[in-house]
N, C-alpha and C positions, 0 to 999 in steps of 0.2 A: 504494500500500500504506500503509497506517493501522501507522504507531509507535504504538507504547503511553507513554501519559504517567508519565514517572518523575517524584516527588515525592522531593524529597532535604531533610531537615531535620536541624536538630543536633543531638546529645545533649541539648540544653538544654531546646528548643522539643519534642521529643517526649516530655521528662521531665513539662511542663507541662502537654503536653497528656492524658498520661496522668493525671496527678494531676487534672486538671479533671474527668477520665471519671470517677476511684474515688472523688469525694464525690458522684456521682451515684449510682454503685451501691450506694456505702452508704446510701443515702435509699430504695434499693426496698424498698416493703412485700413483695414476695415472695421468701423466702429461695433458693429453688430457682430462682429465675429470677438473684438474683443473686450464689449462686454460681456457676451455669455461664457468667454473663456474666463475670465476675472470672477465672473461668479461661483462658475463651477471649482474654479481654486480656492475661493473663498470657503467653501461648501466643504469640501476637501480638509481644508487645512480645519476648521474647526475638529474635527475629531482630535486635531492632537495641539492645538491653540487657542488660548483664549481670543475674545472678541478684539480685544485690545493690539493685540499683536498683527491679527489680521488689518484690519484699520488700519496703522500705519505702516503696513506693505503695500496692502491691494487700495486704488481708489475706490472707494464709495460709492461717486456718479458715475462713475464706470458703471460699477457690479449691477446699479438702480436703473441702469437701461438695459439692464439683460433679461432675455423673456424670462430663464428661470429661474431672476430672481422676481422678476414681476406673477411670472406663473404662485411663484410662494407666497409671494406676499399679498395675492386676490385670493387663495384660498385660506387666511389668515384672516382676511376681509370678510368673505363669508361666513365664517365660522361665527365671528366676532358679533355680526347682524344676526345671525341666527337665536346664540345664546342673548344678544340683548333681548330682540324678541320674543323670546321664551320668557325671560325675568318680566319685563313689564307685562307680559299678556297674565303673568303671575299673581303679577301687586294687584294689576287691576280686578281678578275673579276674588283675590284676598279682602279689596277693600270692598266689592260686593256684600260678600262675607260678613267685614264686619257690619255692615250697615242694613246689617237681616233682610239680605234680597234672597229670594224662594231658590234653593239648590234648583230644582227643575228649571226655570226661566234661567239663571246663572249658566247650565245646561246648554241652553237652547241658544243664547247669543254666544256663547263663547266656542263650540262645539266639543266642549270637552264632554265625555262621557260622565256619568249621573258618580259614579263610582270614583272616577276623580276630582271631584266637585268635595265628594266627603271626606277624600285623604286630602283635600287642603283645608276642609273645616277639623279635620282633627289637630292638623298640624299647627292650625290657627289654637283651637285650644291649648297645645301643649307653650307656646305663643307666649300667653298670659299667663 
């Protein structure tokens, strides 16, 4: 059975060597080539760099005009709209709740099932 070769290098030696890569990318005449290469280094190096180090290697507005780092950062966006959505469709069936509006109609405008209308009036009572 074939190991896989691990490569173990230091802080140091991978700082250099990433610094050797991003005055090559900055020399590419094709912008769109390299920011998604900038990103994907970026993406890379994190596994074995903090935020900080990558930062003052790789540029920034480079990496923010890369689709994958746009691709990541619109599913970050979604996610972000979703859960807000979720919380405020929350408060609102909560403050329903307290203001003793009928679980059923509570039901009917919000579409939540009858069933979870009551695990947030219990959760409302553990609440108080």
């Amino acid at each position: 059975m074939n190991e896989p070769i691990v490569v173990s290098y230091s802080l140091e030696e991978v700082l250099k060597r990433i610094d050797d890569k991003a005055s090559i990318i900055d020399s590419m005449p094709n912008k769109q080539q390299q920011s998604d290469i900038s990103a994907s280094t970026a993406i890379l190096s994190g596994l074995k760099l903090d935020q900080d180090s990558i930062r003052r290697i790789l540029r920034s507005d480079i990496m923010k005009e890369s689709v994958i780092y746009q691709e990541i950062f619109h599913e970050g966006e979604v996610k972000g709209e979703k859960k807000g959505k979720q919380e405020a469709t929350r408060n609102i069936d909560l403050n329903m709740l307290r203001n003793s509006m009928n679980m059923e109609d509570i039901a009917k405008l919000t579409g939540l099932s009858l069933q979870e209308i009551e695990q947030l009036n219990s959760s409302l009572d553990t609440e108080e």
